[in-house]
Steps between C-alpha positions, in 0.01 A plus 500: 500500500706179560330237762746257709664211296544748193886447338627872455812620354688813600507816266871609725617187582383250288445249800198238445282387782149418616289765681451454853355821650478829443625780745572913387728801520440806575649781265462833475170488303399252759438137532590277214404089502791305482518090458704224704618282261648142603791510237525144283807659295752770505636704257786626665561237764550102569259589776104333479242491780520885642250770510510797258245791568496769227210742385226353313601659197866303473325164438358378164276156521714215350316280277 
């Protein structure tokens, strides 16, 4: 599990950020954790400061 002030990266998107909550989905095999991630640096954008939330399984810790 990632804890709050963790940098993530993106699996899909390849956006960096730092974790700043955690919320979910709900999908047909029911609920699914998701994080809210402050994003620091975007891959496909000029864009820094928004809020990404993707499932919990998109983000890989950054070292």
């Amino acid at each position: 599990m990632f804890n709050i002030g963790d940098y993530v990266i993106n699996q899909k998107t390849g956006n960096l950020g730092k974790v700043i909550g955690y919320g979910h989905q709900i999908l047909s095999s029911g609920y699914e954790t998701t994080l809210k991630v402050l994003v620091a640096k975007s891959a496909t954008c000029h864009k820094k400061g928004f809020l990404e939330e993707d499932l919990y399984s998109q983000w890989l810790q950054c070292q």
